[in-house]
C-alpha atoms as one frame of an Amber mdcrd trajectory, in Angstrom:
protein
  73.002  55.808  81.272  71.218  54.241  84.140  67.392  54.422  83.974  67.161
  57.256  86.712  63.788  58.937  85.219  61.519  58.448  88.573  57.956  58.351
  88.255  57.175  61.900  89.651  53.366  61.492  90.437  53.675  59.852  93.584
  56.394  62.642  94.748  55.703  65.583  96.609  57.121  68.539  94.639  57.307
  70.651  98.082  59.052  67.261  99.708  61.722  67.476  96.617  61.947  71.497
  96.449  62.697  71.248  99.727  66.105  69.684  99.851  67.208  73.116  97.896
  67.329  74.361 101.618  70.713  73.456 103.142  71.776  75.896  99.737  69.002
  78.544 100.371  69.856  78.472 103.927  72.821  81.211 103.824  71.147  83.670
 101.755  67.481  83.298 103.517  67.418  86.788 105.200  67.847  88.402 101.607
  65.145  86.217  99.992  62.639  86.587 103.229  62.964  90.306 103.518  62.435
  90.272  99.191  59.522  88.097  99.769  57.914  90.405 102.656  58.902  93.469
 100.358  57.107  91.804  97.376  54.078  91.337 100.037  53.960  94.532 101.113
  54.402  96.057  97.674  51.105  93.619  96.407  49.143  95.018  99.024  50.133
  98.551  98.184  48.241  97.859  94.936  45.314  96.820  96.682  44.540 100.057
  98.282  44.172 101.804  95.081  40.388 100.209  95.030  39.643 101.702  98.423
  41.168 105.426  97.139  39.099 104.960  94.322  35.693 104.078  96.463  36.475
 107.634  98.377  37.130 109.404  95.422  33.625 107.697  93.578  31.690 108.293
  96.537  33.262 111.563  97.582  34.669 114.067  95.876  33.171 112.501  92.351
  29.632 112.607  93.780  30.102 115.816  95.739  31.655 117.404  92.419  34.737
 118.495  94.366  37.468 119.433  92.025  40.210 119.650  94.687  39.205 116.098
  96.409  39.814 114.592  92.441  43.237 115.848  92.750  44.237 114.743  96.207
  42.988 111.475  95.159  45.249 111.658  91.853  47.772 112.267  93.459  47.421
 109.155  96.331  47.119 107.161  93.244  50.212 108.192  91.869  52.391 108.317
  95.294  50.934 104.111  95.567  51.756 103.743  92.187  55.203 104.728  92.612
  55.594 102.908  95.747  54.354  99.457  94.639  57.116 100.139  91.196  59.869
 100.739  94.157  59.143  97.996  96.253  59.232  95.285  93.252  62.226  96.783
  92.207  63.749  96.162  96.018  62.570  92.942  95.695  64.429  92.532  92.494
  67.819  93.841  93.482  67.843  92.247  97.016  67.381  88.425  95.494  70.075
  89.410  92.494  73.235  88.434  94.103  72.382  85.810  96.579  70.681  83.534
  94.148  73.710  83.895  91.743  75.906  82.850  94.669  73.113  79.881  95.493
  73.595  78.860  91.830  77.253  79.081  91.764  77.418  77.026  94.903  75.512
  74.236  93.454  77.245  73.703  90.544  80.367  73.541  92.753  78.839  70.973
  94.821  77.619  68.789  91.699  81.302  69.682  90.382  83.268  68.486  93.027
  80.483  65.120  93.200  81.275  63.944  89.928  85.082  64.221  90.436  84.408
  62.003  94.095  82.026  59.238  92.275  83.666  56.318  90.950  84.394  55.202
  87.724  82.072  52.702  87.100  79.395  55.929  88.019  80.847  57.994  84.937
  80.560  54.312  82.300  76.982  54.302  83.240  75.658  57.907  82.772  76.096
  59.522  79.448  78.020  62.826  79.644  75.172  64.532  77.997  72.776  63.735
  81.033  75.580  65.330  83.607  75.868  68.207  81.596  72.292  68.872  81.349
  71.854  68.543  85.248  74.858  71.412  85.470  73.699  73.694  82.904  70.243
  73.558  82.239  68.350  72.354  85.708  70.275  74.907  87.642  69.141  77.573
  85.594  65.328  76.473  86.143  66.496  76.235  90.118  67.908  79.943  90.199
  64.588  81.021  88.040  62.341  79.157  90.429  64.218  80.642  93.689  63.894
  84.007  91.844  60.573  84.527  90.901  58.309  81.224  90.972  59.331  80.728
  94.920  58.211  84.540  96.062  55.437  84.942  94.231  53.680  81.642  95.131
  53.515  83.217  98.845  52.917  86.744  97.531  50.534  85.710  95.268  48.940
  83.625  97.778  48.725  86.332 100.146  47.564  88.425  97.773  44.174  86.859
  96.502  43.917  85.966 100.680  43.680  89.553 101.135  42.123  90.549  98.458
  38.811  88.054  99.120  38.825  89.712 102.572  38.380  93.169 100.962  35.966
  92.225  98.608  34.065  90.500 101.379  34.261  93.559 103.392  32.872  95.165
 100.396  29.837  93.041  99.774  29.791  89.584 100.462  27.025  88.633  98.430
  29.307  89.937  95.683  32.305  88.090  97.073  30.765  84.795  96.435  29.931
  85.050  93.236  33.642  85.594  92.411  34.742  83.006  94.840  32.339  80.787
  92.722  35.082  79.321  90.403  37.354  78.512  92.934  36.712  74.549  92.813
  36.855  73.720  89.818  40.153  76.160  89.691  41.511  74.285  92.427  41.140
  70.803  91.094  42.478  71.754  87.882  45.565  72.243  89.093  45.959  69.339
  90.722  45.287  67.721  87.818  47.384  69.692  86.060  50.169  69.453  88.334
  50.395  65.788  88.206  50.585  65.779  84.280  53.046  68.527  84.149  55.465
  66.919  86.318  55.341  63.688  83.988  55.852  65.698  81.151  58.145  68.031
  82.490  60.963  65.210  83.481  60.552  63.551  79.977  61.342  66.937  78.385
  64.415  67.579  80.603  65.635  63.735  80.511  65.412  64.446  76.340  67.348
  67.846  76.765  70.079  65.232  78.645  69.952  62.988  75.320  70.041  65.765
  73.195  72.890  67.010  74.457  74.677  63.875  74.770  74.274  63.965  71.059
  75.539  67.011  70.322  78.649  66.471  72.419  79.836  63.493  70.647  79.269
  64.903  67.364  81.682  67.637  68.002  83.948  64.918  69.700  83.652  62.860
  67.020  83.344  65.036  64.441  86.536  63.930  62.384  84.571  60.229  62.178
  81.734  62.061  60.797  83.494  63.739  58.282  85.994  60.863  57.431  82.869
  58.075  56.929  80.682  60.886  55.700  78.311  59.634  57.863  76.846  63.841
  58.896  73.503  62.506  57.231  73.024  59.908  59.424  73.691  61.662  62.728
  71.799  64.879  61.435  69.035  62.227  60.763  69.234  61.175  64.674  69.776
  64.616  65.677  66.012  65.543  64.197  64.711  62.324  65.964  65.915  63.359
  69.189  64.961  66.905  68.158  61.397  66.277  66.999  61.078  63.957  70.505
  61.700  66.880  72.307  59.413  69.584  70.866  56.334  66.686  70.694  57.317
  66.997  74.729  57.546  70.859  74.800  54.227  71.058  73.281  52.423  68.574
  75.045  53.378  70.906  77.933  52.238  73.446  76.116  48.577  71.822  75.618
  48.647  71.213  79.475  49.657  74.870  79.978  46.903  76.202  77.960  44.275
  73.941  79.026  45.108  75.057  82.696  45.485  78.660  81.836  42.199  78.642
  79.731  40.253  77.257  82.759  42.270  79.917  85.541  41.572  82.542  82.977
  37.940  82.021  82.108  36.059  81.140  84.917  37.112  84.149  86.932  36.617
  86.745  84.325  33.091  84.589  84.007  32.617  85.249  87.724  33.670  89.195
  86.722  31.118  89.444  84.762  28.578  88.132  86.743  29.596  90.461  89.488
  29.666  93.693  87.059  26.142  92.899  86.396  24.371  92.022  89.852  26.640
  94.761  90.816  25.113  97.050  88.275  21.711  96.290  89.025  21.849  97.029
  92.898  23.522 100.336  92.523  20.276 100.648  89.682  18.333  99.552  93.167
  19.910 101.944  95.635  21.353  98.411  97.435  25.243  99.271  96.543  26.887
 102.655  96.399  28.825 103.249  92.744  31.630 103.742  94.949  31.820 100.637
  96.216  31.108  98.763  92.922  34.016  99.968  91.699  36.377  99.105  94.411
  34.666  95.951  94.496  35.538  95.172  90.748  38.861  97.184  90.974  40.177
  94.885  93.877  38.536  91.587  91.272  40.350  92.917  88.394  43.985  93.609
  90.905  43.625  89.857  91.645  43.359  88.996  87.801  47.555  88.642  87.566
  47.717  86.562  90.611  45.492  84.343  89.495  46.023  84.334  86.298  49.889
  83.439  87.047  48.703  80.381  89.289  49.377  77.945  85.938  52.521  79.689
  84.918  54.015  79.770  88.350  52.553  76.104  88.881  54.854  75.186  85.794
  57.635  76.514  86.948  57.726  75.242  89.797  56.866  71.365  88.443  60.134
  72.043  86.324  62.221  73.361  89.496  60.948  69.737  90.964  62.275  68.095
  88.471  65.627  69.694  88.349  66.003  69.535  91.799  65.060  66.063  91.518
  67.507  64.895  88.663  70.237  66.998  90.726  70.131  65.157  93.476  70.109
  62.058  91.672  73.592  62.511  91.211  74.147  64.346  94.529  73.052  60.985
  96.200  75.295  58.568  94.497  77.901  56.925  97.021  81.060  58.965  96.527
  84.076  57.014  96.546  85.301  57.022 100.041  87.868  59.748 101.198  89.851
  57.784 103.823  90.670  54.981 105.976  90.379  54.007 109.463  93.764  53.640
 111.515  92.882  50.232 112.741  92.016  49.380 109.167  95.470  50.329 107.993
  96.732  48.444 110.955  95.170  45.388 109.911  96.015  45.911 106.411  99.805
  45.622 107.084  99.694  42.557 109.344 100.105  40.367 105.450 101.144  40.407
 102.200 104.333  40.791 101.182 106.423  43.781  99.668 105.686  44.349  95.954
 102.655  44.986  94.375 100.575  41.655  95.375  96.661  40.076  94.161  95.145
  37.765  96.255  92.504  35.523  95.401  90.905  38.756  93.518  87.648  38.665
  92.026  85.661  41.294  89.983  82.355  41.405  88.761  80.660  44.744  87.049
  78.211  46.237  89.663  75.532  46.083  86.857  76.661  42.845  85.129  73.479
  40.474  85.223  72.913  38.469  88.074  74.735  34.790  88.219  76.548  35.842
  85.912  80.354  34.537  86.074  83.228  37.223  87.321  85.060  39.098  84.553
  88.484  38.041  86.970  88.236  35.231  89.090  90.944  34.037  92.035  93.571
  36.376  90.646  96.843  35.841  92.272 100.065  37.779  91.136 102.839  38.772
  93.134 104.942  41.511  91.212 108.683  41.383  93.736 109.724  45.190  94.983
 111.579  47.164  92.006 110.132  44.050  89.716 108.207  44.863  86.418 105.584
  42.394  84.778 104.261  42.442  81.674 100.632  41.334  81.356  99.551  39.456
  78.270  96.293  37.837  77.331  93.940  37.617  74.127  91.713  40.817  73.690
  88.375  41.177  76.501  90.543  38.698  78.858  90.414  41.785  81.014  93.762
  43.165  81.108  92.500  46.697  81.467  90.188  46.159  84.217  92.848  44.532
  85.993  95.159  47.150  85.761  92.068  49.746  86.978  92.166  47.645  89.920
  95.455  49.116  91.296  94.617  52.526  91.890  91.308  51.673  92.917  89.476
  53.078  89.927  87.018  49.957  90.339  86.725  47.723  93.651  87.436  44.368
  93.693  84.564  42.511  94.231  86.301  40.262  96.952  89.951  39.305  97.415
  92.571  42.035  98.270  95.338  44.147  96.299  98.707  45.101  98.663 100.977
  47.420  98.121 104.329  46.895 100.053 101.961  44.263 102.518  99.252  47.526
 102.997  95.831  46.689 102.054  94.872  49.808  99.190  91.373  49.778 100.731
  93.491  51.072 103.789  94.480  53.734 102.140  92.968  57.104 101.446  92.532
  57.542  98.005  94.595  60.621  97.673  97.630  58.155  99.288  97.328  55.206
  97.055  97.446  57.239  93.860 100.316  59.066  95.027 102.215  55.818  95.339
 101.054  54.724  91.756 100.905  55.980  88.840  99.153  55.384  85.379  98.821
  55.330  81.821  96.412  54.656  79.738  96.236  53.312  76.459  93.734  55.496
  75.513  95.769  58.846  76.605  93.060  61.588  77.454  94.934  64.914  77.437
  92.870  68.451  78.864  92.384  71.620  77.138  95.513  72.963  78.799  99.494
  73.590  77.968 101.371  70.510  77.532 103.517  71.276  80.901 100.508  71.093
  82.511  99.281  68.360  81.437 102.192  66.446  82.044 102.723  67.682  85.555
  99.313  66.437  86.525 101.294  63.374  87.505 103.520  65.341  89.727 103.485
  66.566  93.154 102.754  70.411  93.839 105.740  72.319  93.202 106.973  70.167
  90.425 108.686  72.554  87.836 110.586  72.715  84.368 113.461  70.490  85.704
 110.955  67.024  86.531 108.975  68.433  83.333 112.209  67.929  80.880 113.247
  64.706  82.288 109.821  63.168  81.592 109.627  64.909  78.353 113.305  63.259
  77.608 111.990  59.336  79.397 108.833  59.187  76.806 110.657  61.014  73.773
 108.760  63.948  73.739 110.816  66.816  73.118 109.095  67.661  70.289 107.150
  70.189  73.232 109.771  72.581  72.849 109.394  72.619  69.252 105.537  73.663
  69.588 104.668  77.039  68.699 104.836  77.807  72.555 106.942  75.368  73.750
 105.156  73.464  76.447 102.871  76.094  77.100 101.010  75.406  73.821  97.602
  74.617  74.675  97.048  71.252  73.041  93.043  72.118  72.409  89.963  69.528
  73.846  91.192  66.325  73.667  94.707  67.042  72.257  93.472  66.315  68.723
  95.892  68.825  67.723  98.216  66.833  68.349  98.752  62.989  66.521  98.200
  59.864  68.406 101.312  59.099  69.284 102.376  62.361  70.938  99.610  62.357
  73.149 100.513  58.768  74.425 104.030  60.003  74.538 102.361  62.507  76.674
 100.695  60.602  78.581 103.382  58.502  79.663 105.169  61.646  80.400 102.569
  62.252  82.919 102.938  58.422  84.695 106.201  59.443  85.049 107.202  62.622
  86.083 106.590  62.046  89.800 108.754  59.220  89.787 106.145  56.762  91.309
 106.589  53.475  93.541 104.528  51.911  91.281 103.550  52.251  88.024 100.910
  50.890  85.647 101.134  51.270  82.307  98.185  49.741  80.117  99.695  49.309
  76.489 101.379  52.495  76.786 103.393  52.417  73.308 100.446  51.123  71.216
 100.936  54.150  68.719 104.064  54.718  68.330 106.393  53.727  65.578 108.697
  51.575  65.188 111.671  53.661  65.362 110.268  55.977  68.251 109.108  53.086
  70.497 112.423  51.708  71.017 114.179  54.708  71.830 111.273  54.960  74.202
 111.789  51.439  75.172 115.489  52.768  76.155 114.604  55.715  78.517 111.835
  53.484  79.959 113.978  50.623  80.988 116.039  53.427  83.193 112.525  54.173
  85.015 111.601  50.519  85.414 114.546  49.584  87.387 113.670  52.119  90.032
 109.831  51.307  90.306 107.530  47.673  90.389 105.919  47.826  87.325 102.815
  46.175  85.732 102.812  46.476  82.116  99.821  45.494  79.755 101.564  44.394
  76.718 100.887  43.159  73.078 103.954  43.787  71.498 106.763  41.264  72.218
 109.044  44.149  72.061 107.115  45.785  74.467 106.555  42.570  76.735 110.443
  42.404  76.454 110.532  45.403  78.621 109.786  43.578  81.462 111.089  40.794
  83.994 108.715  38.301  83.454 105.050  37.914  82.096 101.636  37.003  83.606
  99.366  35.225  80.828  95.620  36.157  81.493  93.401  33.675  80.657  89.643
  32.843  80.868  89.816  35.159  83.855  92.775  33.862  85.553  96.210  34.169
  85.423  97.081  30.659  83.377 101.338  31.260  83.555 103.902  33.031  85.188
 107.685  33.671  83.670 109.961  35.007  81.375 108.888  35.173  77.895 111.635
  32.754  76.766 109.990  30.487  79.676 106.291  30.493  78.461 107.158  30.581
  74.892 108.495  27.172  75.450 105.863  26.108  77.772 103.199  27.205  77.007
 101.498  27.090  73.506  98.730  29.519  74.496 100.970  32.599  75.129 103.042
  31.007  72.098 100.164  31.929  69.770  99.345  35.479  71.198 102.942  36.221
  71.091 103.443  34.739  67.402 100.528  36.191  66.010 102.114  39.873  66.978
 105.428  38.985  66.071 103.869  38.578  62.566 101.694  41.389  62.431 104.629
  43.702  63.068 106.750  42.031  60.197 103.506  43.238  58.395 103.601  46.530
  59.864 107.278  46.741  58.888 107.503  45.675  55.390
């Protein structure tokens, strides 16, 4: 994947949390009225000092049983009414933060299916899935707990300090004594944390991305008995990640240590100057014990400064790798009119290149184009085969037809339309594709194959492009072609699920169609009564065909040779057999690799 781990101490973690609004923004009645119920409840628990300074000073010193009581008993109605209000609090920011969650992962859902291709070769699938699963359940802890309590916390010790204050403010100094070196502390801290906390959840992304393609892979494991080796890198990764966890840890404690110690310090101090003016006559014992009540009320908000602090430093993060794949330019949705206009005023029917050129977005710089000057015109209802030696990039010019990469400059035309003209959702459903590698979804096999099909395509398009890539054995499965063919279709051998997969290209019986080596597995026997069904769909569509085969480069009109990233001939293969002692080679060089296969 792209390095995309930011250096966090020069961001503001407010700055970052802050782009969580435009999400928050529907539900921020609910999570205000929790936050000014958790308020109120906080400073419900602050007049319990104040009772308890009446009932010292009154009814304790007067030795008035009844006053006791009555004081009891305000203790207990506050005490019940602080328990209420938190658990208000609770139940109002339930729902609303699941839905803010939810809403999220929809968003980063529907982003990943919008960014291009070359997006998804660059980040490991690990990293995405970590950003889905994991930093959105740090956001939805954050917005449920970490975000209130900051403010009611805050508000809390604000009010509290006044009381005290009111109370003595000789007193109130002492205890306010720590609040420097607190204070810087956790700026420190923060700054560390936030380094540290991005490592850990970049290493979760690894982690995962390790996991994932052990289970993918796990027949390679098994077959090279190689589950040593990737255990070995799974502790690596493993023992990265906890050396992380616990120098967050350390930082925790350190901060926690400080937060916890010099207040209690400051306590004690109190207790006894405290103690020794009441000893005076200086302080009532009433309001001593307010004054230390209201100190020890404070201890939890204090106290909760580091953990909340944390929390929120991870929320930052998270909200930070989010958006890192929130921000990527999506692939655009549409064209302009006078673009499409412009688009038609050249070209040519057929399927047409154009002094293309393609470079990788991240290949190094100067570096020379993977296709340069590409020109191919494939004639309306015309199929091509396209032949060249392997990494002449024959797949990447294929991708270049439904716009699953851009070409760096030139243009592709379909029918004399520009495809950059066209919305996406337009150009792909003029052409359709296979691919050599078929990728097949954890879903029945009808609906996998009528993926390629408009809505409202049903059993009778389903059998015909069962019957064009000789698949019928679907209605032999234990379901027919409802059987779920499991993640990946591994359940099913390689060359079903390219038999499948061709299925798919043609079921919605495209203009175009581009097939990249689409009979690679197949056998002998099966390919060419494939290779007899297909020729019926070729005559009705232009066709661009990566081939290796000559019985598969036989398929097709003529044949474009790919060369040094250009297309080096054009003709039938009888033609460049004769002519040309390049494409002579590649094509004799299969021909007796199959007699090999064969024997």
């Amino acid at each position: 994947m792209p390095t995309t781990r930011a250096t966090t101490q020069d961001r503001s973690a407010v700055r970052i949390l802050l782009r969580l609004w435009p999400y928050v923004r529907p539900v921020r009645t609910r999570l205000f009225t929790a936050a000014f119920v958790a308020i109120v409840a906080s400073c419900t628990g602050l007049v319990i000092p104040l009772v308890l300074k009446w009932m010292v000073d009154g009814p304790v010193a007067g030795r008035d049983p009844a006053g006791v009581w009555l004081g009891a008993l305000y203790l207990l109605l506050l005490g019940i009414a602080e328990a209420l209000l938190f658990g208000l609090r609770r139940w109002l920011v339930a729902r609303p933060l699941s839905h803010v969650e939810a809403e999220m992962r929809a968003a980063l859902y529907r982003r990943l299916q919008r960014l291009p291709v070359a997006f998804h070769d660059r980040w490991a699938s690990g990293q995405l899935l970590s950003r889905a699963t994991t930093d959105l359940m740090l956001l939805r802890m954050f917005l449920a707990f970490p975000l209130t309590f900051l403010l009611v916390n805050g508000v809390t010790i604000a009010v509290g300090v006044v009381i005290m204050l009111l109370q003595d403010w000789v007193l109130g100094l002492v205890v306010l004594g720590p609040a420097v070196p607190v204070l810087w502390t956790c700026v420190v801290f923060e700054r560390r944390y936030a380094e540290a906390a991005r490592r850990a959840q970049d290493q979760v992304g690894d982690l995962t991305t390790v996991v994932e393609e052990s289970v993918l892979g796990i027949r390679i494991i098994k077959g090279f008995g190689r589950h040593r080796s990737q255990a070995r890198a799974f502790r690596e990764l493993s023992g990265t990640l906890r050396g992380t966890e616990l120098h967050k840890a350390r930082l925790l404690s350190v901060i926690w240590g400080v937060i916890v110690t010099l207040p209690e310090v400051a306590i004690g101090a109190a207790l006894v100057l405290g103690a020794v003016r009441v000893a005076d006559g200086d302080l009532s014992a009433g309001t001593l014990v307010a004054f230390l009540s209201t100190a020890l009320a404070l201890r939890w908000p204090v106290d909760s400064i580091g953990f909340l602090l944390a929390m929120s430093q991870e929320a930052a993060t998270a909200t930070e790798r989010y958006f890192e794949v929130m921000d990527e330019e999506p692939e655009d949705p549409a064209a302009t009119a006078d673009g499409r206009a412009a688009a038609r005023t050249g070209g040519g029917a057929g399927l047409r290149f154009e002094d293309v050129r393609f470079r990788y977005p991240d290949a190094p710089p100067g570096s020379p184009p993977l296709l340069d000057g590409i020109d191919l015109h494939i004639r309306p209802g015309e199929s091509m085969a396209l032949v060249g030696a392997t990494g002449s990039g024959k797949t990447t010019l294929t991708a270049l037809v439904p716009r699953l990469h851009e070409v760096t400059s030139g243009r592709i035309t379909l029918d004399g339309v520009d495809i950059t003209a066209m919305s996406r959702e337009e150009l792909r459903g003029k052409v359709a594709v296979a691919f050599e590698e078929p990728t097949l979804f954890s879903a029945g096999v009808g609906e996998n194959v009528l993926m390629g099909a408009p809505d409202g395509a049903g059993e009778a398009e389903l059998d015909r492009a069962l019957a064009i890539a000789q698949a019928e054995f679907a209605h032999a499965l234990p379901q027919g072609t409802a059987t779920r063919v499991g993640e990946q279709g591994l359940t099913l051998s390689g060359g079903q699920r390219q038999r499948l997969a061709l299925a798919r290209a043609v079921v919605g019986r495209p203009e175009f169609l581009v097939l990249d080596d689409p009979l690679s597995a197949l056998d002998v026997h099966t390919e060419a009564a494939v290779e007899a069904a297909l020729r019926q769909v070729l005559a009705d569509t232009t066709a661009l065909i990566v081939a290796h085969r000559p019985s598969t480069v036989l398929l097709a009109d003529r044949v474009a040779l790919l060369s040094g990233g250009r297309i080096a001939a054009v003709g039938t293969h009888q033609e460049l057999l004769r002519g040309n002692p390049e494409y002579a080679h590649l094509m004799s060089g299969e021909e007796a690799g199959e007699r090999e296969d064969h024997r």
